[in-house]
C-alpha positions as CSV (number, residue, x, y, z in Angstrom):
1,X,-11.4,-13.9,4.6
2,X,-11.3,-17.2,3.1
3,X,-12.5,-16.9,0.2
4,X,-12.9,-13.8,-2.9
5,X,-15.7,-14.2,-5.7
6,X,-15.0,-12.0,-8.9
7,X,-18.3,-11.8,-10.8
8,X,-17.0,-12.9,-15.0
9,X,-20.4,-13.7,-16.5
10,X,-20.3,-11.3,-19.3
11,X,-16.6,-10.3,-18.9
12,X,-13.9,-10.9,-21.2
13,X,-11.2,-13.5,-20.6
14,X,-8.5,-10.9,-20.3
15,X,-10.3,-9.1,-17.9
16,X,-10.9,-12.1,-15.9
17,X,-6.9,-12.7,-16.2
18,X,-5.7,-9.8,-15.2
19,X,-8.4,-8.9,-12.0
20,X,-6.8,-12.3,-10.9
21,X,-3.4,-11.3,-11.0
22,X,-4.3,-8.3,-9.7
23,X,-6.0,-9.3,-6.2
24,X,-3.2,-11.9,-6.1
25,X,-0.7,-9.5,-6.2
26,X,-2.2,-7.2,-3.4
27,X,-2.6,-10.0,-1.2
28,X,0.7,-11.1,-1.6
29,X,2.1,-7.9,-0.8
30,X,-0.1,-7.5,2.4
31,X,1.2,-10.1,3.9
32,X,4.7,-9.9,2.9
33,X,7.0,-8.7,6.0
34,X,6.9,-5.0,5.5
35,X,10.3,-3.1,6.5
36,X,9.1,-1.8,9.9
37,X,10.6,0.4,13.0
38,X,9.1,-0.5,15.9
39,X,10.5,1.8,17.7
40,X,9.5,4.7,15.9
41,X,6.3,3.5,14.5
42,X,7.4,4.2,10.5
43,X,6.8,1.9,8.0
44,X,9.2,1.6,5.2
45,X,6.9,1.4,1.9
46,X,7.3,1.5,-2.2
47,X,5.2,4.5,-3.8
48,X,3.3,3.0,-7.2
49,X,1.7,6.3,-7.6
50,X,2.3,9.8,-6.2
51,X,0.9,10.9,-3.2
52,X,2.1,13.5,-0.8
53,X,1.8,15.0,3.0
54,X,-2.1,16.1,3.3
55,X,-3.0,13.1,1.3
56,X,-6.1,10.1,2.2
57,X,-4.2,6.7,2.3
58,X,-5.5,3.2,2.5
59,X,-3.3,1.2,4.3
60,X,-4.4,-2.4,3.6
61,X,-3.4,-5.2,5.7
62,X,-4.5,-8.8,6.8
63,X,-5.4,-7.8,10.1
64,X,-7.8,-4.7,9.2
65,X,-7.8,-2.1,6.5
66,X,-6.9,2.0,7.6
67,X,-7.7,4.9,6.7
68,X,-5.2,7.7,7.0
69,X,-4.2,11.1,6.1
70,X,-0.5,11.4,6.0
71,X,0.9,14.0,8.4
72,X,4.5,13.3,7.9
73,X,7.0,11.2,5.1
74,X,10.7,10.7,5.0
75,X,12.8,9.5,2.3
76,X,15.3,6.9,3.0
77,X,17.6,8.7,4.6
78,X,14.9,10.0,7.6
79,X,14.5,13.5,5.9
80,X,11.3,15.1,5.6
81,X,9.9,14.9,2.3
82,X,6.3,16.3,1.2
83,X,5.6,13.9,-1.7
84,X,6.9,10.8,-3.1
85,X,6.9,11.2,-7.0
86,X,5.8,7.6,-8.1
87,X,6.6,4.4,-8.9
88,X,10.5,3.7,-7.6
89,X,10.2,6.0,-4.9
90,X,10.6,4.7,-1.0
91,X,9.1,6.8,1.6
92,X,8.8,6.1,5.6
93,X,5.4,6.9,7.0
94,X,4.0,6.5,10.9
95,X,1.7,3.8,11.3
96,X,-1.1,3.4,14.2
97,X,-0.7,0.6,16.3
C-alpha cells in the first residue's frame, strides 16, 4: 500500500484528528518487530481488549492480513490460559507461517 485516503468532507476536525492518529498507530505497530519464537511458532502479543480460546482474530500485518480462530494461549510464563482479560495483559498465541 502506498498510500490511505480518509474521506473528511462533512466530518468534524476531531474526527479527522483522531482517525489519523489512529491508522498511524496500527501501522506503526504492524511493523514494529513483534516478540517472536521461531521455533515454536508463538507470537508474543499485548491484549487491548479481551478475547479468549474459541475466539475470531485478525492478525494484521504488512505482508497480508489473517484470519484466525484461536486454538491455544499462554501467558507469560508458557501456561495455558483461556482468555486474556484486557488491556495490560500479554498472551503467546501460534501463528501460521
Amino acid at each position: 500500500m502506498d498510500s490511505l485516503k480518509i474521506e473528511v468532507r462533512t466530518k468534524l476536525r476531531y474526527y479527522v484528528a483522531r482517525t489519523s492518529q489512529n491508522y498511524r498507530q496500527a501501522i506503526d505497530d504492524a511493523v514494529d518487530v513483534v516478540a517472536f519464537d521461531a521455533e515454536k511458532r508463538l507470537a508474543d502479543i499485548e491484549a487491548l481488549n479481551e478475547f479468549g480460546v474459541g475466539d475470531k482474530l485478525q492478525i494484521i500485518h504488512p505482508s497480508g492480513n489473517q484470519d484466525v480462530v484461536e486454538e491455544t494461549m499462554l501467558n507469560k510464563k508458557g501456561e495455558p490460559i483461556q482468555e486474556a482479560k484486557g488491556s495490560g495483559y500479554y498472551v503467546r498465541v501460534p501463528v501460521q507461517a
